[in-house]
ZATIDO-774093 format. One record per residue: x negated, y, z of N, C-alpha, C in turn; residue number from 1; residue in three letters. Coordinates in nm, 4 decimals, decimal comma, padded with zeros to 6 digits. Layout:
<torros>
     n.c1     n.c2     n.c3    ca.c1    ca.c2    ca.c3     c.c1     c.c2     c.c3 pos code
        X        Y        Z        X        Y        Z        X        Y        Z NUM  ALA
...
</torros>
This chain:
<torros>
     n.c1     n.c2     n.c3    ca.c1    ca.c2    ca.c3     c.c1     c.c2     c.c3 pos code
 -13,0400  12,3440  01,6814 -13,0228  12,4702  01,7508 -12,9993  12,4472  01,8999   1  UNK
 -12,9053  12,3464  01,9469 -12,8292  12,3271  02,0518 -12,9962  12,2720  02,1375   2  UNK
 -13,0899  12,1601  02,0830 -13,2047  12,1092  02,1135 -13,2879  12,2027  02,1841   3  UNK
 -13,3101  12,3255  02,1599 -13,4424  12,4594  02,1478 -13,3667  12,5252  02,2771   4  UNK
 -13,2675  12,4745  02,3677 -13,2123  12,5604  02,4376 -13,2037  12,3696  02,5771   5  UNK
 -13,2319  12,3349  02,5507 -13,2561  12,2522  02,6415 -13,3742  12,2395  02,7454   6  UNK
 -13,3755  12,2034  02,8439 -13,4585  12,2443  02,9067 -13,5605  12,1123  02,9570   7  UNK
 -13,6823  12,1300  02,9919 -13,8005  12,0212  02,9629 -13,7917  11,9904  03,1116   8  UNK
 -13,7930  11,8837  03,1180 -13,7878  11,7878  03,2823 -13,9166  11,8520  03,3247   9  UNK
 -14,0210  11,9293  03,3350 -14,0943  12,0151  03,4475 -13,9909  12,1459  03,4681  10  UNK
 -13,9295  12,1959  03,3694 -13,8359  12,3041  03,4130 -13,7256  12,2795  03,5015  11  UNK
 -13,7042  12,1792  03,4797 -13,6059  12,0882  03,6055 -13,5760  12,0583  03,7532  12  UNK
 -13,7489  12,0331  03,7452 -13,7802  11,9688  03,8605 -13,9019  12,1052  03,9285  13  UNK
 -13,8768  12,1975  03,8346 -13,9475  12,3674  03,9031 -13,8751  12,4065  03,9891  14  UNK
 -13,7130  12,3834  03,9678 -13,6390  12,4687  04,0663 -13,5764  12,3695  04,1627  15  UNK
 -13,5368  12,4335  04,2626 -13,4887  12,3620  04,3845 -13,3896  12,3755  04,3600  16  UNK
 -13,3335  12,2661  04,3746 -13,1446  12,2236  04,3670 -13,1012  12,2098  04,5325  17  UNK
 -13,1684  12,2159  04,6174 -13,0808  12,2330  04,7218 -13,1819  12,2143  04,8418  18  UNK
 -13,1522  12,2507  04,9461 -13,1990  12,3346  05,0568 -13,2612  12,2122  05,1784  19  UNK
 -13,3788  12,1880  05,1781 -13,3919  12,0522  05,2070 -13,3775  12,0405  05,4009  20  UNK
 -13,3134  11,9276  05,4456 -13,2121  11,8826  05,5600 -13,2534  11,9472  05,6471  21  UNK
 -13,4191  11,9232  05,6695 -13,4814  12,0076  05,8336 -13,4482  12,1378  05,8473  22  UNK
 -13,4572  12,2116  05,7078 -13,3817  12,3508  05,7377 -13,2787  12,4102  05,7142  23  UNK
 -13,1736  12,2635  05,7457 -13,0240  12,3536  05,7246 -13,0040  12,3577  05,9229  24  UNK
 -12,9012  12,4774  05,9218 -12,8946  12,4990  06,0530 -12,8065  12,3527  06,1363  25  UNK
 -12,7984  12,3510  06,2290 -12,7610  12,2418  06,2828 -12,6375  12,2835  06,3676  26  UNK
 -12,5262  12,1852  06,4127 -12,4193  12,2274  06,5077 -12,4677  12,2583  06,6771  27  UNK
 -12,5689  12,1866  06,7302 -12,6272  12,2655  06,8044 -12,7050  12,3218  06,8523  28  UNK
 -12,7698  12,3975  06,6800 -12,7954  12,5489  06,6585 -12,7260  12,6646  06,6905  29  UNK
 -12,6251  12,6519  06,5816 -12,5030  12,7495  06,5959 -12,3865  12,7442  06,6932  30  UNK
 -12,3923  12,6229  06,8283 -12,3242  12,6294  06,9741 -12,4405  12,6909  07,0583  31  UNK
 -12,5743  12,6968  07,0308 -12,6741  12,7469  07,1447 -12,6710  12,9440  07,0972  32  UNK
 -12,6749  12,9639  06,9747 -12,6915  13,0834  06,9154 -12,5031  13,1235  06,9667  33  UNK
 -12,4352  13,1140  06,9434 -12,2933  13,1282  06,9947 -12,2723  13,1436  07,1589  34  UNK
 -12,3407  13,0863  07,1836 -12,3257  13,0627  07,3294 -12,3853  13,2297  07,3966  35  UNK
 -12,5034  13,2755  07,3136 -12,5834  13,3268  07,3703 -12,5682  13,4732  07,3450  36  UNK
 -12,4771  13,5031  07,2095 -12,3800  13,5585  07,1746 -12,2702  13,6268  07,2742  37  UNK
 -12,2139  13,4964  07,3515 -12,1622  13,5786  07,4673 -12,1912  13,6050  07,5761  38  UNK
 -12,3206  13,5231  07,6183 -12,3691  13,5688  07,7241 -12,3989  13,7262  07,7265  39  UNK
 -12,4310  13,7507  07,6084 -12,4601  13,8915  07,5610 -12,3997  14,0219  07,5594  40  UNK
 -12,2579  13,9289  07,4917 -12,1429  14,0484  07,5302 -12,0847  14,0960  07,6600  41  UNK
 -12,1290  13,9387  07,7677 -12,0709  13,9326  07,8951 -12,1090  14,0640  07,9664  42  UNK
 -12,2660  14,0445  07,9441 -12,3642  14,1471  07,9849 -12,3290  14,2880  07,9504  43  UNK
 -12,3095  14,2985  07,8467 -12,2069  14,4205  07,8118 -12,1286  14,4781  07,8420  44  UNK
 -12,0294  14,4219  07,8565 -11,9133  14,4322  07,9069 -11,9212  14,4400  08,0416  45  UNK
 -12,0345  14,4125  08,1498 -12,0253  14,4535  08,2700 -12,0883  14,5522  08,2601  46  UNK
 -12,1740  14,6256  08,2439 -12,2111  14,7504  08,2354 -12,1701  14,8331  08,1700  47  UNK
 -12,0679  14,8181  08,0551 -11,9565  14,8893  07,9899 -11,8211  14,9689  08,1618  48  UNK
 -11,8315  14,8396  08,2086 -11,7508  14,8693  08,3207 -11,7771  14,9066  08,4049  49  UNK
 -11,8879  14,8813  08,4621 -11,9816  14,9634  08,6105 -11,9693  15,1296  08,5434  50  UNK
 -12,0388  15,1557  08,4282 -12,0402  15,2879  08,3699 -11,9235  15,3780  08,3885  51  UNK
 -11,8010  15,3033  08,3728 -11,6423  15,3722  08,3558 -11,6626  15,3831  08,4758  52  UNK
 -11,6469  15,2433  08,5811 -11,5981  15,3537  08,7414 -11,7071  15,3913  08,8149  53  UNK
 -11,8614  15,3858  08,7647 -11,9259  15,5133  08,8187 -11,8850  15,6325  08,7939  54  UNK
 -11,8581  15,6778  08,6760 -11,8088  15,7736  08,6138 -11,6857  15,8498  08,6311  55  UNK
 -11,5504  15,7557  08,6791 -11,4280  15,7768  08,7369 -11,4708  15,7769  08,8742  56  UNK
 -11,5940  15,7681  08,9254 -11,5634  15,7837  09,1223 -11,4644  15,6700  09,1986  57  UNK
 -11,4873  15,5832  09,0781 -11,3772  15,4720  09,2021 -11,2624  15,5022  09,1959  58  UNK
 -11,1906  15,5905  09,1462 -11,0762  15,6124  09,1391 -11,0065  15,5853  09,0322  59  UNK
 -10,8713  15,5421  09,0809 -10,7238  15,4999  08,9832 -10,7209  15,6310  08,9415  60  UNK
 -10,7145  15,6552  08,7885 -10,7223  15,7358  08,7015 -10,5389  15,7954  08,6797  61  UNK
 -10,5154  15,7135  08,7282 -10,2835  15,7230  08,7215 -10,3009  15,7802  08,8666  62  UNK
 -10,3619  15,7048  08,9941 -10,2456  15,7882  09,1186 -10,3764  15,8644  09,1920  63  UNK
 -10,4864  15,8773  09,1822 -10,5869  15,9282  09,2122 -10,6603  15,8309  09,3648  64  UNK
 -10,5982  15,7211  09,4076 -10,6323  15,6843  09,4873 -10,7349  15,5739  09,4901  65  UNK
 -10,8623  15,5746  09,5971 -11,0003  15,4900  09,5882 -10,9290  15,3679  09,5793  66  UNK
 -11,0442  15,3195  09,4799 -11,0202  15,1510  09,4580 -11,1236  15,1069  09,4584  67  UNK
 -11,1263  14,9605  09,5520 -11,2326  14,8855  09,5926 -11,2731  14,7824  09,4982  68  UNK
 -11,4194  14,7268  09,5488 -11,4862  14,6554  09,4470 -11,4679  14,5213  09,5213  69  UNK
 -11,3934  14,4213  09,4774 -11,3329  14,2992  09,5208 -11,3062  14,2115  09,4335  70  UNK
 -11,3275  14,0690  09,4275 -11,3002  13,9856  09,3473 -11,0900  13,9129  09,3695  71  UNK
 -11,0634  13,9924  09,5006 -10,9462  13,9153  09,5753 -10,8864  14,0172  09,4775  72  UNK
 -10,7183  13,9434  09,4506 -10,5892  14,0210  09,3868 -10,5473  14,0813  09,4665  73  UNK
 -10,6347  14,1985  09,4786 -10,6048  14,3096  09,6036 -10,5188  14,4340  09,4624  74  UNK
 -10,3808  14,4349  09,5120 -10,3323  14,5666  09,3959 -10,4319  14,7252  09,3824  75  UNK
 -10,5310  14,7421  09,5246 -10,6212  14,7863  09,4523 -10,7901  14,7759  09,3961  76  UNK
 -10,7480  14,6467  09,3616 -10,8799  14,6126  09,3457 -10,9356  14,7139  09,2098  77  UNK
 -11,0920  14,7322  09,1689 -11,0824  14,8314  09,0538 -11,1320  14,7401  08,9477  78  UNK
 -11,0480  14,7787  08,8536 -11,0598  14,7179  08,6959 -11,1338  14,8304  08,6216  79  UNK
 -11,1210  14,8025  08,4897 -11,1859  14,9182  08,4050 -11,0905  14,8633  08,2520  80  UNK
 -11,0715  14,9564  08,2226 -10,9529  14,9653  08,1095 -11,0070  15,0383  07,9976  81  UNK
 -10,9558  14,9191  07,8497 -10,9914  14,9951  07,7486 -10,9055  15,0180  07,6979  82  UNK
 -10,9115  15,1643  07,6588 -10,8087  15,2614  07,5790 -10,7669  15,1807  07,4373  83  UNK
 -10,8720  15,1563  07,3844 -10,8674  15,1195  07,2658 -10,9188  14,9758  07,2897  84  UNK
 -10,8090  14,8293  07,2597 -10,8257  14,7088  07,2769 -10,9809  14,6771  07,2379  85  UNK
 -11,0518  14,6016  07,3272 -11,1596  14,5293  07,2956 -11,2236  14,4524  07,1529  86  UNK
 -11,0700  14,4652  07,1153 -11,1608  14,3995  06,9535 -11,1799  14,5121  06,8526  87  UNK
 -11,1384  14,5905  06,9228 -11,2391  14,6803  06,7714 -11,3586  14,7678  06,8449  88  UNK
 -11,4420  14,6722  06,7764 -11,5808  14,6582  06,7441 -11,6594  14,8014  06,7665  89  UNK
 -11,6118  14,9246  06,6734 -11,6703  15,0420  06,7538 -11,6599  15,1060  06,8441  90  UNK
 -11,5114  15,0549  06,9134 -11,5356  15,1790  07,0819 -11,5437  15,0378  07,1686  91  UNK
 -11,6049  14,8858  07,1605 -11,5793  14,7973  07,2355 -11,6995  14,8231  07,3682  92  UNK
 -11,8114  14,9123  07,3432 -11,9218  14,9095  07,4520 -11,9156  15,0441  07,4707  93  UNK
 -11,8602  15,1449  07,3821 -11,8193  15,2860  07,4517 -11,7721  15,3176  07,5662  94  UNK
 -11,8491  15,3934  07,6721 -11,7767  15,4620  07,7585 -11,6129  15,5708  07,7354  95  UNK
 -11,6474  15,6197  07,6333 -11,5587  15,6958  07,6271 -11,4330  15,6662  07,6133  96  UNK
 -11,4160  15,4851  07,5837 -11,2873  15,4640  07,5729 -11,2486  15,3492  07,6906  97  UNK
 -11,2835  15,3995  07,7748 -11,2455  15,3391  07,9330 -11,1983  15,4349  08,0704  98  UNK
 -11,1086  15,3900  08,1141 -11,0797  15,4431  08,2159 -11,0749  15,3219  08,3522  99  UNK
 -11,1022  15,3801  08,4739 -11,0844  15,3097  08,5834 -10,9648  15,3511  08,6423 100  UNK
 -10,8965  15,1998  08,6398 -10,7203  15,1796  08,7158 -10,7262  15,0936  08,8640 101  UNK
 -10,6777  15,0956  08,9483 -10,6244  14,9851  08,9981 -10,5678  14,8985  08,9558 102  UNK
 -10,5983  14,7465  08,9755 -10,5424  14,6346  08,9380 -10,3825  14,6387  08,9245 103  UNK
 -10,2759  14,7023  09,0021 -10,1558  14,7340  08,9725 -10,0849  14,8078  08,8955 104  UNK
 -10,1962  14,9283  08,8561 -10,2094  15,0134  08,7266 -10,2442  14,9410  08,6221 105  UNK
 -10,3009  14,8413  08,5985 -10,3930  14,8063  08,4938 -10,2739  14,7044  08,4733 106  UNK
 -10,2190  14,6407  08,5340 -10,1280  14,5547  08,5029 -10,0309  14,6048  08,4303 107  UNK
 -09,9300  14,7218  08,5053 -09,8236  14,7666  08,4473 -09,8472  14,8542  08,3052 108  UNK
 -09,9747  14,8517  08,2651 -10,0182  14,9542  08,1769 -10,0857  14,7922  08,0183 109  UNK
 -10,1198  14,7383  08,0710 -10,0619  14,5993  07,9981 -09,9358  14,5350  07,9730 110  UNK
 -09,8806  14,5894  08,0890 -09,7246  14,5307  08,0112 -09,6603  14,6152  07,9654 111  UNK
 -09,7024  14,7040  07,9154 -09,6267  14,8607  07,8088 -09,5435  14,9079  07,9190 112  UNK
 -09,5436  14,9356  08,0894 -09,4665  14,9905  08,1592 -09,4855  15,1671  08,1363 113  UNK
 -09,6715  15,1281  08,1073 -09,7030  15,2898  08,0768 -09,7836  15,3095  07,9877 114  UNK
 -09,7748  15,4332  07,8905 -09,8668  15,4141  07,7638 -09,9487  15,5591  07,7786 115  UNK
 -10,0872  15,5087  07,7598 -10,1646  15,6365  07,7741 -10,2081  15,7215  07,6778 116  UNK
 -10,1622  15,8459  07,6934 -10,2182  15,9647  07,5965 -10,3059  16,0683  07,6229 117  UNK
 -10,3455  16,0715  07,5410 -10,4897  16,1601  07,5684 -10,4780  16,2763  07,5277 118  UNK
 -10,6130  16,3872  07,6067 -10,6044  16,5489  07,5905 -10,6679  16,5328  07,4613 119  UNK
 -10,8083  16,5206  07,5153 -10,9026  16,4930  07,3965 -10,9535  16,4136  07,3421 120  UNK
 -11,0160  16,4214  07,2324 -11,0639  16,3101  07,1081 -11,1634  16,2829  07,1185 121  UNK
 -11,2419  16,1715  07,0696 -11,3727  16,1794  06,9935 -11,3401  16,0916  06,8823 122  UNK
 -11,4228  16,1110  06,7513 -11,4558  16,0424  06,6556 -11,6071  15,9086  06,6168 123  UNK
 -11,5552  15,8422  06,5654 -11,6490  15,7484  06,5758 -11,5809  15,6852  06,4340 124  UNK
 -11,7208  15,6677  06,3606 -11,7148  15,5714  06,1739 -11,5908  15,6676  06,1439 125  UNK
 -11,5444  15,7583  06,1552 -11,3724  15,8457  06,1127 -11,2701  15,8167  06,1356 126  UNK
 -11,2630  15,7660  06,2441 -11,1331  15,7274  06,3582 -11,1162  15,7900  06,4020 127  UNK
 -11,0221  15,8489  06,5159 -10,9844  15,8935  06,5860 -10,9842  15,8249  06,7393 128  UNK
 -11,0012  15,8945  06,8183 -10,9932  15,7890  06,9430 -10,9722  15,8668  07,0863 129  UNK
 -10,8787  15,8129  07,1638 -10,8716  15,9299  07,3151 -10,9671  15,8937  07,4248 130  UNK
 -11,0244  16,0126  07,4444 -11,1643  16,0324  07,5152 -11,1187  16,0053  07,6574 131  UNK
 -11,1660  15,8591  07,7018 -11,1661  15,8365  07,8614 -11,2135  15,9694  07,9145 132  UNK
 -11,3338  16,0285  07,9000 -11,3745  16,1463  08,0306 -11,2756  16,2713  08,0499 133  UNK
 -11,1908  16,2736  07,9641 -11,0999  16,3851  07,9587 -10,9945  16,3550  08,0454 134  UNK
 -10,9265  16,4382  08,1157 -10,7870  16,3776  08,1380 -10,6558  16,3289  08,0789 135  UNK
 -10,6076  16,2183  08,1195 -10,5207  16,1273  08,0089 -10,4022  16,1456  08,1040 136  UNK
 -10,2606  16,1188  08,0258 -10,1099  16,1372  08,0505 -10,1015  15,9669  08,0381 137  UNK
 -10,0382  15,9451  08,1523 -09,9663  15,8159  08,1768 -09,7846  15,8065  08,1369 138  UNK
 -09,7608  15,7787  08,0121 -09,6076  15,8132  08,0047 -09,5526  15,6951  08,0584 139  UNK
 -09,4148  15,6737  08,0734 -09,3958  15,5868  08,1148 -09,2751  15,5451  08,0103 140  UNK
 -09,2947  15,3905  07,9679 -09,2183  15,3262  07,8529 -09,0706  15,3303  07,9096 141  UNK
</torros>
């Protein structure tokens, strides 16, 4: 009985037991594909940010005052701020969850000096989320 359930060395050697070497991916495969990955997001993420302070007019969204486009730690140099931290994945290239701060805003608003609340919403996958284009309340911790 046990015999009739055995299997015949062409049935054996029909199937592939494993994935032959040239086409397993390589380590730098997956450092060039990784790499390129963030070049990608980089790209993103700067036009995620040009978008916010075209959109904000250059202006600190807390004291209403112009902020310049500078690489120097000028307190008003202009940043672009996400409402909702960068790692989650659906508002990470959204406009709607950015606002433009000054670098001295953006700081103290990282160190929980001030926490921002929002008028209005939008939804996204059934989240909830506070809509950068609306006007937002700066409380202070």
């Amino acid at each position: 009985m046990k015999l009739r359930r055995l299997r015949t060395l062409d049935q054996v050697h029909a199937r592939r037991h494993a994935t032959p070497k040239a086409q397993l991916e390589t380590r730098l495969d997956r450092a060039v594909a990784k790499q390129l990955q963030r070049r990608d997001d980089s790209r993103r993420l700067q036009t995620w940010a040009m978008h916010v302070k075209n959109r904000d007019r250059w202006m600190d969204r807390k004291t209403g005052v112009k902020v310049l486009r500078t690489i120097a730690l000028d307190p008003l140099r202009a940043e672009a701020h996400h409402i909702e931290p960068k790692g989650n994945q659906d508002t990470r290239y959204d406009s709607r969850n950015g606002l433009c701060l000054s670098f001295a805003t953006h700081t103290a608003v990282e160190a929980g000096v001030y926490r921002i609340e929002g008028t209005k919403f939008f939804r996204k996958n059934g989240a909830r989320y506070i809509d950068g284009r609306a006007p937002v309340i700066f409380v202070r911790t």
